[in-house]
NUBA-58359 format. One record per residue (C-alpha): residue number from 1; residue in one letter; x, y, z. Coordinates in pm, whole numbers, plus 50000, padded with zeros to 5 digits. Layout:
nr=NUM&rest=a&X=X&Y=Y&Z=Z
...
***
This chain:
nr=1&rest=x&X=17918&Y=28476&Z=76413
nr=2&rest=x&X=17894&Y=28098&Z=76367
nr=3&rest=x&X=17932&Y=27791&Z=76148
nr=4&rest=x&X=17627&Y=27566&Z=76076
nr=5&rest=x&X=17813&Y=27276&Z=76232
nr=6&rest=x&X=17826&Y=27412&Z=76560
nr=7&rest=x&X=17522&Y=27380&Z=76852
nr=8&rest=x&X=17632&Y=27689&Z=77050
nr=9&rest=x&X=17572&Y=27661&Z=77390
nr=10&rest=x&X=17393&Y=27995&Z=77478
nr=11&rest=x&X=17263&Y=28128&Z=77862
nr=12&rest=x&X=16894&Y=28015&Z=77864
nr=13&rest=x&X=16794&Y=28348&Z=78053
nr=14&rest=x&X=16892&Y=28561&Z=77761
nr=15&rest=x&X=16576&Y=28793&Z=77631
nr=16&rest=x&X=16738&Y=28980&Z=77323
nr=17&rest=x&X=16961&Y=28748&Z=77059
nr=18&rest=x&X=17098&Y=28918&Z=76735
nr=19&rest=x&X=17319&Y=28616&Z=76537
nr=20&rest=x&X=17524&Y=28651&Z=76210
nr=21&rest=x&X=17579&Y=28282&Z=76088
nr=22&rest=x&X=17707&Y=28083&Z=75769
nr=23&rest=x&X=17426&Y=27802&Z=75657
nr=24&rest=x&X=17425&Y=27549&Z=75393
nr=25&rest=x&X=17099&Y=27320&Z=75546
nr=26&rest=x&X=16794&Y=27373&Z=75693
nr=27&rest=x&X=16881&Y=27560&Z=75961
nr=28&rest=x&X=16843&Y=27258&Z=76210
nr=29&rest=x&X=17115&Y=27264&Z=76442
nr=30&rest=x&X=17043&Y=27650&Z=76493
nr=31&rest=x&X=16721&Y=27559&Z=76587
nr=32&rest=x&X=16872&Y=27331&Z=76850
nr=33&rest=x&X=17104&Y=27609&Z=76964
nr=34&rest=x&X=16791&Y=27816&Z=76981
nr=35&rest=x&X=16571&Y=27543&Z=77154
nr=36&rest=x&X=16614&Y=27643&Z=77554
nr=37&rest=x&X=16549&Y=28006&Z=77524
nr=38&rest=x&X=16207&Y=28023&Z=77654
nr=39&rest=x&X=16325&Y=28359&Z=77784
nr=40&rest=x&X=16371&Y=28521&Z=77421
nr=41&rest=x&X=16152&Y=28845&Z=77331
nr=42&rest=x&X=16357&Y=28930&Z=77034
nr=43&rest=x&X=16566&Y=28740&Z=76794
nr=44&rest=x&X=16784&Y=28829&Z=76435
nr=45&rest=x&X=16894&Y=28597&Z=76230
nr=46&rest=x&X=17120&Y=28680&Z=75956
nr=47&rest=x&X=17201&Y=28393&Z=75735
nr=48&rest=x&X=17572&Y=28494&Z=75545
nr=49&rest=x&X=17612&Y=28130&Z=75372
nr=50&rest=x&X=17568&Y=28114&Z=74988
nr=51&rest=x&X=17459&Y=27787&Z=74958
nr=52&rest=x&X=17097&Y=27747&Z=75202
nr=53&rest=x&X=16796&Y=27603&Z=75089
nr=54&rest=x&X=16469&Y=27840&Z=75079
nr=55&rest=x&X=16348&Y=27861&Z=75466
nr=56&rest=x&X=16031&Y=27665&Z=75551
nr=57&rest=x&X=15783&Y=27929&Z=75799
nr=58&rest=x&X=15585&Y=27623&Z=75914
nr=59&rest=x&X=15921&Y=27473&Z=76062
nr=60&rest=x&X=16007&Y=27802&Z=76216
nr=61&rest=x&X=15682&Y=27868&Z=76351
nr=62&rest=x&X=15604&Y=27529&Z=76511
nr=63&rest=x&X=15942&Y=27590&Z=76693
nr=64&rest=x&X=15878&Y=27921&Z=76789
nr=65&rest=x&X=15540&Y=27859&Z=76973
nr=66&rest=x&X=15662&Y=27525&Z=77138
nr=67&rest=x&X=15995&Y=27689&Z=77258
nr=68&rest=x&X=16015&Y=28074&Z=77208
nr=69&rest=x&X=15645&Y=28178&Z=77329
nr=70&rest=x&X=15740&Y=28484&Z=77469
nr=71&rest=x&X=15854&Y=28606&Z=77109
nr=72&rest=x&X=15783&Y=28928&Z=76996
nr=73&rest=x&X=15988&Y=29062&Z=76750
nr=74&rest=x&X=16129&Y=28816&Z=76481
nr=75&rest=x&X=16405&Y=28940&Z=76234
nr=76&rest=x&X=16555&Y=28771&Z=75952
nr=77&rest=x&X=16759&Y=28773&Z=75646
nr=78&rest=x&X=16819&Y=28445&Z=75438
nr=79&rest=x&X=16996&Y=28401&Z=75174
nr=80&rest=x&X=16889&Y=28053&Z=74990
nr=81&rest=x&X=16969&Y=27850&Z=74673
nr=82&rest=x&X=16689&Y=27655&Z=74520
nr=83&rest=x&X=16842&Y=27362&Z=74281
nr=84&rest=x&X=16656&Y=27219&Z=73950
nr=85&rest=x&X=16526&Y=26923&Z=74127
nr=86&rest=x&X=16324&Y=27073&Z=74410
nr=87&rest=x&X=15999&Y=27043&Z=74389
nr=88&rest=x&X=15966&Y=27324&Z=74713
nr=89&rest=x&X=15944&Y=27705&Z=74513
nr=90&rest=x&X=15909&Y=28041&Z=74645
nr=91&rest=x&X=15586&Y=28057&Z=74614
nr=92&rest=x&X=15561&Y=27734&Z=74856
nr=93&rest=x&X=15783&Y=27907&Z=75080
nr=94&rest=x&X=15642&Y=28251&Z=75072
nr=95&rest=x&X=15256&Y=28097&Z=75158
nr=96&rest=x&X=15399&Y=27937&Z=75448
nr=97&rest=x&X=15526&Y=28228&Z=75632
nr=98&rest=x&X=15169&Y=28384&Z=75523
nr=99&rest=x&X=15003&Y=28205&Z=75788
nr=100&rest=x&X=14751&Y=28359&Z=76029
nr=101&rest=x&X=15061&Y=28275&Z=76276
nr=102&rest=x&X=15254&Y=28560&Z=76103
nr=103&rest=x&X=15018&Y=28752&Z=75932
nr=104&rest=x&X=14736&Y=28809&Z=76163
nr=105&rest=x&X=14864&Y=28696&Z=76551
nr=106&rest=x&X=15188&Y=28805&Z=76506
nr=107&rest=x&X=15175&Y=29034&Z=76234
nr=108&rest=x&X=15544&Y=28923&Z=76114
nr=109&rest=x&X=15572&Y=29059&Z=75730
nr=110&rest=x&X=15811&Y=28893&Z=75517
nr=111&rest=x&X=15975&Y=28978&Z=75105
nr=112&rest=x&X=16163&Y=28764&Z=74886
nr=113&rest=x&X=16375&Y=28934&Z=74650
nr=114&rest=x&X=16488&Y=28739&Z=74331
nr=115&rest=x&X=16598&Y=28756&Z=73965
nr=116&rest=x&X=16192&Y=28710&Z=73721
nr=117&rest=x&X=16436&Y=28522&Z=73477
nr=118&rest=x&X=16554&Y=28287&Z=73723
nr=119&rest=x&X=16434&Y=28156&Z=74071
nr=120&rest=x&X=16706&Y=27957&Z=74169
nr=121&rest=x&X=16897&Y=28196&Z=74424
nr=122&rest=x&X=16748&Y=28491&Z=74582
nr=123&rest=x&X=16700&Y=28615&Z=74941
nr=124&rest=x&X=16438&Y=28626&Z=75241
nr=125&rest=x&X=16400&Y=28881&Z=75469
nr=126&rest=x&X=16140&Y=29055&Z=75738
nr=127&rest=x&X=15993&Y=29384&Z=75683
nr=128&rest=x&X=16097&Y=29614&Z=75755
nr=129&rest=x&X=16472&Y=29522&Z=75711
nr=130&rest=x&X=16614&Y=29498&Z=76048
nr=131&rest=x&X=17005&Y=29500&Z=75975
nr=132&rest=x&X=17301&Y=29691&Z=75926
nr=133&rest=x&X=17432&Y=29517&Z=75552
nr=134&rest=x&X=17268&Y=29389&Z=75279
nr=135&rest=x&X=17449&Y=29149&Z=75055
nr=136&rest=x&X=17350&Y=29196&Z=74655
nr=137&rest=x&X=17394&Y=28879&Z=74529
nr=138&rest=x&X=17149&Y=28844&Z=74273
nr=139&rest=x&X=17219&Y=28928&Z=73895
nr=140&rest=x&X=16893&Y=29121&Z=73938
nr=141&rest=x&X=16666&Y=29244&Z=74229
nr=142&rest=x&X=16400&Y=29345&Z=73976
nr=143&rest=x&X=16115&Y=29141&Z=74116
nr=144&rest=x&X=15957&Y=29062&Z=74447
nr=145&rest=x&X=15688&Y=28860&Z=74678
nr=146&rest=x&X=15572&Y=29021&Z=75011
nr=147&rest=x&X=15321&Y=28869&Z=75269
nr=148&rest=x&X=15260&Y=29285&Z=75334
nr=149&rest=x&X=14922&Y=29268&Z=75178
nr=150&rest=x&X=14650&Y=29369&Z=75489
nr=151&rest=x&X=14504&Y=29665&Z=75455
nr=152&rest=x&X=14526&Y=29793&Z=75808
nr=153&rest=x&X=14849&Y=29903&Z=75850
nr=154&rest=x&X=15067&Y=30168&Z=75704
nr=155&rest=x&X=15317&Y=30006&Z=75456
nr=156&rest=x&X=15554&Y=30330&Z=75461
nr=157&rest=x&X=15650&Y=30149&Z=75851
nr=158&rest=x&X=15708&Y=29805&Z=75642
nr=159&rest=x&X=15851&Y=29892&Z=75317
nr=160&rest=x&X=16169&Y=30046&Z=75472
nr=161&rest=x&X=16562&Y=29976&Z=75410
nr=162&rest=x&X=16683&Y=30260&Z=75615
nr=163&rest=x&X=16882&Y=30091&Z=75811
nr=164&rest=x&X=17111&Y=29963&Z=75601
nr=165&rest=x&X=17421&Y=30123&Z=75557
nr=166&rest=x&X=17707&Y=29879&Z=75436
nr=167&rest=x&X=17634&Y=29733&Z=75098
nr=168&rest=x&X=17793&Y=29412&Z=75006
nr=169&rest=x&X=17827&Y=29402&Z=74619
nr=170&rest=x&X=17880&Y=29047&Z=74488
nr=171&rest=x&X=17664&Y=29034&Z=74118
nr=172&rest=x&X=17598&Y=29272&Z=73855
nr=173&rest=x&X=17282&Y=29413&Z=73973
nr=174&rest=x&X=17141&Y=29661&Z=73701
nr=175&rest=x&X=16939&Y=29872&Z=73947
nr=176&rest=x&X=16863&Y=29884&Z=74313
nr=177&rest=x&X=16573&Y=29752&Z=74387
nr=178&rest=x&X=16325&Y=30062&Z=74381
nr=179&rest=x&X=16225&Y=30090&Z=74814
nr=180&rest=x&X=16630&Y=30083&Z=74872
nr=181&rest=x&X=16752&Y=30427&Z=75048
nr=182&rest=x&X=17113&Y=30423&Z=74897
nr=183&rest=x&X=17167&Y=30784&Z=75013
nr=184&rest=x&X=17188&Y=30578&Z=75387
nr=185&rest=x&X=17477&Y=30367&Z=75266
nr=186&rest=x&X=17799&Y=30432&Z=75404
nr=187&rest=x&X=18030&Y=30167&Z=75335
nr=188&rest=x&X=18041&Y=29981&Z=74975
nr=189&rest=x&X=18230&Y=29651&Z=74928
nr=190&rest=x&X=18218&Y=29584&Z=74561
nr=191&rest=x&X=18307&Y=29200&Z=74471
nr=192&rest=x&X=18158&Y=29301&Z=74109
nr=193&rest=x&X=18162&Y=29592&Z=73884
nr=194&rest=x&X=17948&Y=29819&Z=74003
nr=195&rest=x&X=17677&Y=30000&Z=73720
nr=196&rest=x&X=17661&Y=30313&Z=73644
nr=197&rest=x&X=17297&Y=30337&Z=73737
nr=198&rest=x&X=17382&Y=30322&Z=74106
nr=199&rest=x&X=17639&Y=30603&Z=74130
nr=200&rest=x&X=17363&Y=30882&Z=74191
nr=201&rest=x&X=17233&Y=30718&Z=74473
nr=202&rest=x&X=17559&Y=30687&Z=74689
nr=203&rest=x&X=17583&Y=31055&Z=74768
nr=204&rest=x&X=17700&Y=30957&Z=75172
nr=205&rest=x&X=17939&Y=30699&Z=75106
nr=206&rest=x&X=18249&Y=30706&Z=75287
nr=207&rest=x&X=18422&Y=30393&Z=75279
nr=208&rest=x&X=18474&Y=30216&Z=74956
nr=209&rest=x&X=18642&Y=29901&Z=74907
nr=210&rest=x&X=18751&Y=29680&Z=74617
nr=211&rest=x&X=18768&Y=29294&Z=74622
nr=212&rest=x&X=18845&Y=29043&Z=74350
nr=213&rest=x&X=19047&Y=29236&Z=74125
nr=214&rest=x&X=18727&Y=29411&Z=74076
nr=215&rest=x&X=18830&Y=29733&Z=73850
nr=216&rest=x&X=18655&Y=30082&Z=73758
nr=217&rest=x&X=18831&Y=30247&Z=73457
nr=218&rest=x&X=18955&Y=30597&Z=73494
nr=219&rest=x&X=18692&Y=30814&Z=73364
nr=220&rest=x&X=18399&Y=30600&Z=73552
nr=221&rest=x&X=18603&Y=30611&Z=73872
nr=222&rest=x&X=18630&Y=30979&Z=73785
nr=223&rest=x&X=18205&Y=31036&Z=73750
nr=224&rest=x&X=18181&Y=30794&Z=74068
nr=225&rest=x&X=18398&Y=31038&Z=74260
nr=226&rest=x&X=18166&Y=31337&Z=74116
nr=227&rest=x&X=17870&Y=31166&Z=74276
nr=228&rest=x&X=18031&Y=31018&Z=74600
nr=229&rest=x&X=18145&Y=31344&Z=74799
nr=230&rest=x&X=18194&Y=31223&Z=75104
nr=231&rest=x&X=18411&Y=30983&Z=75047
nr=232&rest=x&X=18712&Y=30924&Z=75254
nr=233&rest=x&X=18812&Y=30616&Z=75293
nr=234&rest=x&X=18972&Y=30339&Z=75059
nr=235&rest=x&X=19045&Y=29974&Z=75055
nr=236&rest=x&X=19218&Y=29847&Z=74697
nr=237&rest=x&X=19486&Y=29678&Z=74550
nr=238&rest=x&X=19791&Y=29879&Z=74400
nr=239&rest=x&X=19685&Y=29729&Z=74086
nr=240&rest=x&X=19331&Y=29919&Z=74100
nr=241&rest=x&X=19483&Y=30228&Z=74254
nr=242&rest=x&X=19699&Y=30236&Z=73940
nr=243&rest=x&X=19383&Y=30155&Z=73703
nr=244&rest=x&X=19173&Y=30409&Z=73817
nr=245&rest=x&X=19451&Y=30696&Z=73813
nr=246&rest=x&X=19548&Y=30576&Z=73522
nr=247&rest=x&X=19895&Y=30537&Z=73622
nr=248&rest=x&X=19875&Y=30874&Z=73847
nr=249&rest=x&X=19897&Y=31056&Z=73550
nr=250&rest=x&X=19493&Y=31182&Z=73567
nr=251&rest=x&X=19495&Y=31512&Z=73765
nr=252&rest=x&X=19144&Y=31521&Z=73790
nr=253&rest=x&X=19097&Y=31177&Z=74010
nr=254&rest=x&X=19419&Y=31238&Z=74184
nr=255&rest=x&X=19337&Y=31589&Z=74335
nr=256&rest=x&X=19012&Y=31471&Z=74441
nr=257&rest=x&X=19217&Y=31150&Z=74626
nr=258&rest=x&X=19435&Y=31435&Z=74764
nr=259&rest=x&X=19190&Y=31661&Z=74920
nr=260&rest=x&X=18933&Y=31372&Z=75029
nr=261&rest=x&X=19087&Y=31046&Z=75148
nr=262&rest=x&X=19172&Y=31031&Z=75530
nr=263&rest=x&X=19232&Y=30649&Z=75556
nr=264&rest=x&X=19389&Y=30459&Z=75254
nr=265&rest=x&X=19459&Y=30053&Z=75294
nr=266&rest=x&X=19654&Y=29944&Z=75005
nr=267&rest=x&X=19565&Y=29528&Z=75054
nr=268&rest=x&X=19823&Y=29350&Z=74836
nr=269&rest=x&X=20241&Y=29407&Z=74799
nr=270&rest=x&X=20337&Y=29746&Z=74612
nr=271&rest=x&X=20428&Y=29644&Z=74267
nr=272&rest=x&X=20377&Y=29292&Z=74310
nr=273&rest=x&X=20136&Y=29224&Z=74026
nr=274&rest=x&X=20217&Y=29211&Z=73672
nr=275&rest=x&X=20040&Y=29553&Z=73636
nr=276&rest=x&X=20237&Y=29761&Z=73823
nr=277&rest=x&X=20562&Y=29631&Z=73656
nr=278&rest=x&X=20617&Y=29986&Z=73418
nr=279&rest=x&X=20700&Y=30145&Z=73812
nr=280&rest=x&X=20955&Y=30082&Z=74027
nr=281&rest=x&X=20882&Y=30013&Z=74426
nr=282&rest=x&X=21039&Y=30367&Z=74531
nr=283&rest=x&X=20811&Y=30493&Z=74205
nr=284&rest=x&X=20488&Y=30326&Z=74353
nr=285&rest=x&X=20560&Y=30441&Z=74721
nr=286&rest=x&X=20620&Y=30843&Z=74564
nr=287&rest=x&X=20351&Y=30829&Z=74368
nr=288&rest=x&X=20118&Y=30738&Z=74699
nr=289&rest=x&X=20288&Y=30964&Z=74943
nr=290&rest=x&X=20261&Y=31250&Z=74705
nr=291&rest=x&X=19904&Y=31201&Z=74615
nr=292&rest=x&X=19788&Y=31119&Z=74978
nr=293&rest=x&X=19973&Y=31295&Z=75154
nr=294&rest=x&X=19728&Y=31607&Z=75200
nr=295&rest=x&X=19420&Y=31462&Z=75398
nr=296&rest=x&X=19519&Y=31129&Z=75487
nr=297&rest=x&X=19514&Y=31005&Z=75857
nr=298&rest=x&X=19555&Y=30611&Z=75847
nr=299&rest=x&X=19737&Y=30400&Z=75619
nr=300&rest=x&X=19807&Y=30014&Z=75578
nr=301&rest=x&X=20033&Y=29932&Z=75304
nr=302&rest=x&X=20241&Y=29597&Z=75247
nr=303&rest=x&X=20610&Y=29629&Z=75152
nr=304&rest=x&X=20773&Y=29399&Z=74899
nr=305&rest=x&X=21150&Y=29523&Z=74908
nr=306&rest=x&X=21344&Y=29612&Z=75206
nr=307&rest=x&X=21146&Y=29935&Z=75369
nr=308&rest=x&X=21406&Y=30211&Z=75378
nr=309&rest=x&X=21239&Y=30444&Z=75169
nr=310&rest=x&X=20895&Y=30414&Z=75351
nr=311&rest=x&X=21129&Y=30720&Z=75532
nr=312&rest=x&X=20908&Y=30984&Z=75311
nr=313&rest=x&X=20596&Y=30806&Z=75451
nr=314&rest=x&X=20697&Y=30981&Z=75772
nr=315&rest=x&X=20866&Y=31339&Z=75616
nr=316&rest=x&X=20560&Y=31434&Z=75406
nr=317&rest=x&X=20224&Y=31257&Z=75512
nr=318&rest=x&X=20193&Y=31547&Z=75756
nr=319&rest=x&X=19828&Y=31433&Z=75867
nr=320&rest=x&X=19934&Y=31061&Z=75897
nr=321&rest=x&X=19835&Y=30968&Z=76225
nr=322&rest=x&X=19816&Y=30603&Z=76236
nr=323&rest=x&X=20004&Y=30375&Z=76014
nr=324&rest=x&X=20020&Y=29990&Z=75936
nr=325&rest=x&X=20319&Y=29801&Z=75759
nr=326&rest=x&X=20292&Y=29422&Z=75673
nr=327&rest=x&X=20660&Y=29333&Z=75583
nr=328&rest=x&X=20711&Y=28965&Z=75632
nr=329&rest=x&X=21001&Y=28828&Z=75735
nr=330&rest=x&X=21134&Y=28630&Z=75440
nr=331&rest=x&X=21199&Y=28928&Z=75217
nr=332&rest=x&X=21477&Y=29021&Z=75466
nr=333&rest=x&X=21760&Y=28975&Z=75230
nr=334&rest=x&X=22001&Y=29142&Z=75436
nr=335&rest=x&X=21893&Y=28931&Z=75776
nr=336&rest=x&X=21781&Y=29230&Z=75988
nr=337&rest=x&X=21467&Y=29228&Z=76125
nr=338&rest=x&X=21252&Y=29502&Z=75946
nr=339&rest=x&X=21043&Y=29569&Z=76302
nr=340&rest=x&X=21441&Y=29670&Z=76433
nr=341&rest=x&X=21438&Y=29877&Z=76093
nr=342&rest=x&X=21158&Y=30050&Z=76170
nr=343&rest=x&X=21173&Y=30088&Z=76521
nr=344&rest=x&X=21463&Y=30266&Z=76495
nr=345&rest=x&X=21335&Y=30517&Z=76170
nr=346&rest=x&X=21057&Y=30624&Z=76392
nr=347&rest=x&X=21298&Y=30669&Z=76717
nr=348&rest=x&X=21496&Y=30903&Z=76518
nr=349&rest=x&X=21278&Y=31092&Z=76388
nr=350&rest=x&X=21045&Y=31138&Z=76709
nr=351&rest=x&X=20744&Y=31056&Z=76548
nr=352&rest=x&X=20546&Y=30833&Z=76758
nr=353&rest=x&X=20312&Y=30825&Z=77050
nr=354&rest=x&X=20330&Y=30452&Z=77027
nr=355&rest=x&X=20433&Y=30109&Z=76885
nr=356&rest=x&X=20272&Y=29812&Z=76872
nr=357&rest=x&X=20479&Y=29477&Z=76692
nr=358&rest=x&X=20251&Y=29179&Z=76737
nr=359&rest=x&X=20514&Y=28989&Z=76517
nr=360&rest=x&X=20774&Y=28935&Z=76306
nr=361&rest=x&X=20562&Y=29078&Z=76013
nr=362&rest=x&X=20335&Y=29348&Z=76098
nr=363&rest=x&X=20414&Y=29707&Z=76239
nr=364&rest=x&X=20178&Y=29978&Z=76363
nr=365&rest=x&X=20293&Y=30320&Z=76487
nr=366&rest=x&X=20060&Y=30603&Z=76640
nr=367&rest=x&X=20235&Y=30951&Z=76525
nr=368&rest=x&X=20215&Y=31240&Z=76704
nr=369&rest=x&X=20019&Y=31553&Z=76658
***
């Protein structure tokens, strides 16, 4: 992973390259990084910036056959922002990587996603896709340009998502875009609210996680879990965790939380948001213990009083196998260090293979079988 401002220094006799970077120009000083490795047969590219200007092919391949002419396989994935007063469009962009150079000799075949309303922002990407995540970005992925268009070749090899598996959800995004396999996805980060249209398609997930106060209500977290069985794993605020139980009170979400989720991080302070202010801090930390206390393995929780009652954490979770406490420091009212605290909870009760304190703040513990 790498800033645009940086020219990495990179060993010239590498053959393979796979490079996750944040962009915001034309790609230049990547190029330079890029520049001495005659040796390369395969290269990635994965743009993660939100601000790049559409990619120019003719750029790309005049540097490619004056310094990567061993080349074969060319992967990419960039995300780009067009502004008002450029006169360079997709369509400009999308006939220059439609060259015999990557049509015919190399037979490199390239899409651009984007919204039919709107051409400003959108994303650019070889067929078929060659990574891991795909970032949704777009308010709609409803229409598309492809330089897949010779008649020799079996598209079904081209027109392929199947490798991606983590989904990174940033803009309302209606539907999928039709050649997406969302029954591959495995991990969803949602950084928007998430339609309803997609839950049918995300019958593999296992990891979902919430970001930006991003919120499902009870009843449509309910139908999500319905279509979502293998889930198991969690990443939200208390805030949401309260939303979407509706205060622990629905039986329906919470039994399916108690038989299904083996690894719950809770990423902000119990109770420390305005919505959680009806419970108390021993309330919240019940509440959690008795609903995932069945099936889960790992949790990660931050405290925001002194942790004496995180006690039940270690009585009931019988499952709990790893767990992570983020206590910092400063909330010590009572001047003793909260790692002594807890050091000397888990000592008592012979719970743990191992310890790990990497500072004043954090806390991990490794439980015995």
């Amino acid at each position: 992973m790498c800033h645009y401002n940086y020219i990495l220094t990179l060993p010239k006799i590498l053959q393979q390259l796979k490079l996750f970077y944040n962009e915001t120009r034309d790609g230049n000083n990547l190029r330079i990084s890029l520049q001495e490795m005659s040796q390369l047969t395969k290269l990635a590219l994965y743009d993660q910036g939100y601000y790049s200007p559409l990619p120019d092919g003719r750029r790309w391949e005049e540097f490619i056959k004056l310094s990567l002419p061993l080349l074969k396989t060319f992967q990419f994935c960039f995300h780009f922002v067009r502004y008002p007063n450029e006169s360079y469009d997709i369509n400009q962009a999308m006939a220059l990587f439609s060259s015999s150079f990557y049509v015919e000799e190399k037979r490199w075949f390239v899409r651009c996603d984007f919204n039919h309303q709107s051409s400003e922002e959108g994303v650019i990407y070889t067929l078929p896709f060659a990574f891991s995540q795909m970032r949704i970005d777009i308010k709609s992925c409803d229409m598309s340009i492809s330089t897949l268009v010779t008649d020799n070749i079996d598209r079904r090899n081209y027109d392929s998502y199947d490798r991606i598996q983590i989904l990174l959800f940033s803009t309302k995004c209606e539907m999928p875009h039709q050649d997406f396999l969302l029954s591959n996805i495995v991990r969803l980060v949602l950084k928007d609210n998430l339609p309803r249209s997609w839950y049918s398609s995300l019958k593999n997930l296992r990891h979902l996680e919430f970001q930006q106060h991003i919120c499902m209500s009870t009843k449509d977290f309910a139908d999500f879990l319905e279509y979502a069985t293998q889930l198991e794993s969690l990443t939200l605020s208390t805030f949401v965790l309260i939303q979407v139980t509706d205060f622990f009170k629905n039986k329906n979400v919470c039994d399916q939380l108690y038989k299904r989720i083996q690894s719950l991080t809770l990423s902000d302070c119990l109770s420390d948001t305005s919505g959680c202010q009806r419970l108390t801090y021993p309330e919240l930390l019940s509440y959690i213990v008795s609903i995932f206390c069945d099936a889960c393995k790992h949790l990660s929780l931050n405290l925001l009083s002194f942790p004496k009652t995180t006690v039940p954490i270690f009585q009931n979770m019988q499952q709990l196998r790893s767990l992570h406490i983020y206590y910092p420091t400063w909330r010590d009212k009572s001047y003793k260090s909260a790692i002594t605290w807890f050091q000397q909870c888990v000592y008592e009760i012979d719970a743990s293979d191992c310890i790990y304190t990497p500072d004043d703040a954090n806390f991990y513990v490794w439980i015995k079988d």
